[in-house]
C-alpha beads as a LAMMPS data file, in Angstrom:
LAMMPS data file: protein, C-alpha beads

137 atoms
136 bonds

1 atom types
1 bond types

-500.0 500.0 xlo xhi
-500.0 500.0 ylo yhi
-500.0 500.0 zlo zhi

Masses

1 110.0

Atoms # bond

1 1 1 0.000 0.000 0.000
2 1 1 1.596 3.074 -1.068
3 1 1 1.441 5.893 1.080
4 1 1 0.169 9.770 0.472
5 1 1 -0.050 12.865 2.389
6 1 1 -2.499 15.112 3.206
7 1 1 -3.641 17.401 -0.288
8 1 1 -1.745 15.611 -2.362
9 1 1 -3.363 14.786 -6.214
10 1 1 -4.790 11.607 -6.134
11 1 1 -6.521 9.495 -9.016
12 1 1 -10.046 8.342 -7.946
13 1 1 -9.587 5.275 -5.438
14 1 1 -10.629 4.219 -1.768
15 1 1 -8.063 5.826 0.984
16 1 1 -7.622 5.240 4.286
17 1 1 -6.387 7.415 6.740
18 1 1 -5.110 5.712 9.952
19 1 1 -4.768 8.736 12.511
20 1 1 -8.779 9.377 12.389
21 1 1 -10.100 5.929 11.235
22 1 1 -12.042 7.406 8.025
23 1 1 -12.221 6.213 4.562
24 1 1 -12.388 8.893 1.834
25 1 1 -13.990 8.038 -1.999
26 1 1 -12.260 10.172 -4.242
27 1 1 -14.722 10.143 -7.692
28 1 1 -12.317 11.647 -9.665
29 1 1 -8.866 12.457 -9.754
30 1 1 -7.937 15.338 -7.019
31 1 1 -6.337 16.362 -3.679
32 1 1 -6.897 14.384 -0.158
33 1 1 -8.139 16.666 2.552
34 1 1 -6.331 17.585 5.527
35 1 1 -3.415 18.673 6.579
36 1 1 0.437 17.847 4.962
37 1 1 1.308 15.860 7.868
38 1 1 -1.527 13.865 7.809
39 1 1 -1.317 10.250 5.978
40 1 1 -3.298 7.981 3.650
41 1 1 -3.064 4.371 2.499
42 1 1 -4.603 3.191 -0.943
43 1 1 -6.918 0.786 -0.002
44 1 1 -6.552 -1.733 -2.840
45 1 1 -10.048 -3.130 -4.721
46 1 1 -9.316 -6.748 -3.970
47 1 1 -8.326 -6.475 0.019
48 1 1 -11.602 -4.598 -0.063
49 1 1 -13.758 -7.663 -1.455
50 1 1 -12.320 -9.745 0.785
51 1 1 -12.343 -7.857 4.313
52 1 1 -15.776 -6.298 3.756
53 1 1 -17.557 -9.443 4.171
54 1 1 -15.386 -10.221 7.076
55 1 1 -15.905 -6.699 8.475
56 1 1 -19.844 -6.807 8.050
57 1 1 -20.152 -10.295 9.465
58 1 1 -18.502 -9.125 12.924
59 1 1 -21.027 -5.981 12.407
60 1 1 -23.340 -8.263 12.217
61 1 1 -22.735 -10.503 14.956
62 1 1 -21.462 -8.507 17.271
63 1 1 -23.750 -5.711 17.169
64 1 1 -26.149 -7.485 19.310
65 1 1 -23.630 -8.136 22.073
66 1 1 -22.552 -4.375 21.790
67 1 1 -25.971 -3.426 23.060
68 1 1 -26.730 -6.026 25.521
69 1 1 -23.003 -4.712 26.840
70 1 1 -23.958 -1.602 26.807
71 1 1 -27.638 -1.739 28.672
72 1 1 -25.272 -3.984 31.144
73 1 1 -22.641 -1.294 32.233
74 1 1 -26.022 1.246 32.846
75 1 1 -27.805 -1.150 34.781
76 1 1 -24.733 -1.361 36.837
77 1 1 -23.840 1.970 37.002
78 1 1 -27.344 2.636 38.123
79 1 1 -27.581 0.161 41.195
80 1 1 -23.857 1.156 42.080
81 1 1 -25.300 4.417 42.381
82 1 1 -28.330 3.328 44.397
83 1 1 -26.280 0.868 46.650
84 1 1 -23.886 4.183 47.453
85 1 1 -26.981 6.377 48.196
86 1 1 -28.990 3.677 50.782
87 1 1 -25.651 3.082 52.520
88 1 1 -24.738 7.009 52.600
89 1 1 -28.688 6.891 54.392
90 1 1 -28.160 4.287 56.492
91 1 1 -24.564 5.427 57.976
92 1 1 -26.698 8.550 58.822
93 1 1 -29.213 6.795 60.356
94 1 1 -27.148 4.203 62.132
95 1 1 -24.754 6.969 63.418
96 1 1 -25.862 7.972 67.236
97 1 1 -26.102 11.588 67.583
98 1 1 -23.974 11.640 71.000
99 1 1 -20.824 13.570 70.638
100 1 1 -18.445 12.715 73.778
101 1 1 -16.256 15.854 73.250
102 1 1 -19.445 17.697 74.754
103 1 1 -19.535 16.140 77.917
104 1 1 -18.917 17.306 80.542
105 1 1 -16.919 20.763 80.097
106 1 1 -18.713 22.299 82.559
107 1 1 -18.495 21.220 86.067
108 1 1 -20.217 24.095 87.368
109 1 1 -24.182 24.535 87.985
110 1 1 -26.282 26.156 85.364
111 1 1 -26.618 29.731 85.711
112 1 1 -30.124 30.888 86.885
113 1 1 -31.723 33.129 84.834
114 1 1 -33.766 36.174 86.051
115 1 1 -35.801 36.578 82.475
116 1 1 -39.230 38.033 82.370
117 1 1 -41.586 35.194 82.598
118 1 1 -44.045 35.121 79.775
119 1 1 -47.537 36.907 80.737
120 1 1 -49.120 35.054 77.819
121 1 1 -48.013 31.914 79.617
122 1 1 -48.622 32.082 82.585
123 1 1 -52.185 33.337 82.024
124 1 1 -52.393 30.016 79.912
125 1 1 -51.336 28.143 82.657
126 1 1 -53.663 29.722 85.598
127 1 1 -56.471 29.160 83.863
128 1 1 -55.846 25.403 82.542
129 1 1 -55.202 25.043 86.329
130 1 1 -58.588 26.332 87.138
131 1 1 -60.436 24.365 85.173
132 1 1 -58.874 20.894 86.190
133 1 1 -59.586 21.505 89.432
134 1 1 -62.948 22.615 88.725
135 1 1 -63.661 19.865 86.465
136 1 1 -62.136 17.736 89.522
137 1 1 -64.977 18.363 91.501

Bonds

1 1 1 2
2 1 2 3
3 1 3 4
4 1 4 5
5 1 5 6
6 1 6 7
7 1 7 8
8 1 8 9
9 1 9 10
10 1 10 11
11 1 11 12
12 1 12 13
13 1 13 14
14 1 14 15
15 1 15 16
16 1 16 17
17 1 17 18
18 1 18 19
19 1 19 20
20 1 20 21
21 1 21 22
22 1 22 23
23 1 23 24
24 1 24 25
25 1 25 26
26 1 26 27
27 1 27 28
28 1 28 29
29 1 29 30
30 1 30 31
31 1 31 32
32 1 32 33
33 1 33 34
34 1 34 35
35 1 35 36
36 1 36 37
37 1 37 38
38 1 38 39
39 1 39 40
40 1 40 41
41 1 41 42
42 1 42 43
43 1 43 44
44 1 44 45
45 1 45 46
46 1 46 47
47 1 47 48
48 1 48 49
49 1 49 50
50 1 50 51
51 1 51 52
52 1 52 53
53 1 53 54
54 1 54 55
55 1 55 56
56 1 56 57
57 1 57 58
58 1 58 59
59 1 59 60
60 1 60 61
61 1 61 62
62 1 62 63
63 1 63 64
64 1 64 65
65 1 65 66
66 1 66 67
67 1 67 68
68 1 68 69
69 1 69 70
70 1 70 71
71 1 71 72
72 1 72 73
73 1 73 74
74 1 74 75
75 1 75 76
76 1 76 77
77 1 77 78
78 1 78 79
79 1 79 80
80 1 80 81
81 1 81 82
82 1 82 83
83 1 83 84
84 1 84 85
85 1 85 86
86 1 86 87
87 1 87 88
88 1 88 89
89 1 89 90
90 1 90 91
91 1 91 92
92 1 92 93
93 1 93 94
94 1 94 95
95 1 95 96
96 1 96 97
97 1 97 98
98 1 98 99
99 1 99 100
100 1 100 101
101 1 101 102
102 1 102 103
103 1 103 104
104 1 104 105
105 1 105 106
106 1 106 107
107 1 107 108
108 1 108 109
109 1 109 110
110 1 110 111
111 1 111 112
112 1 112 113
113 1 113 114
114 1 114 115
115 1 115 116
116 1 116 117
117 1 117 118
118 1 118 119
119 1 119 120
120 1 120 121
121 1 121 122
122 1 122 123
123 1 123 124
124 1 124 125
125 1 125 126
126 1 126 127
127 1 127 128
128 1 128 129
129 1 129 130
130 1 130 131
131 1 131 132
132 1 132 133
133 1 133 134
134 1 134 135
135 1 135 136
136 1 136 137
């Protein structure tokens, strides 16, 4: 197979250009595209009758397996996913919310507050205290 570089004048054949995996038809005679440093192979007519069966028959067979593969990897991608997610839950869940570093840094007794006491609240609470012990009797 005789090699040629990118635009150079070609006579109408099959080429193959190995960098980028393409074929190019040239019709008639005239330049390759691309670039000067890229390169192209003439693909000759008879290797072409006799891998092109061979390359549709793996198409062919394989094709199938490509999609079962591929329907494979996103079923397992998605219960990876979901396995990660109910064990990130269930670490949260499982994890008890006491934090020893807390106890205990102050020995001391809890300061008393001398807030306002709520007037709302205490109303509340006189007169739910009334009524038990008037329903009490």
């Amino acid at each position: 197979m005789r090699r040629y570089r990118g635009t150079e004048t070609v006579e109408p054949a099959l080429y193959f250009n190995v960098r980028q995996l393409s074929f190019r038809s040239m019709q008639e005679r005239g330049r390759l595209p691309g670039r000067e440093e890229e390169t192209w192979y003439r693909v000759p007519t008879l290797a072409l009758l006799v891998v092109g069966p061979i390359l549709g028959l793996a198409f062919v067979v394989f094709l199938p397996l490509i999609g079962f593969a591929m329907v494979g990897w996103l079923l397992a991608e998605k219960a990876t996913r979901l396995a990660a997610e109910a064990t990130r839950a269930a670490v949260r869940v499982l994890r008890p919310g006491w934090e020893p570093s807390l106890a205990f840094l102050s020995r001391s007794k809890p300061a008393t507050t001398t807030a306002d006491t709520d007037a709302w609240a205490e109303a509340a609470r006189k007169k739910l205290d009334h009524t038990d012990h008037d329903a009490a009797k």
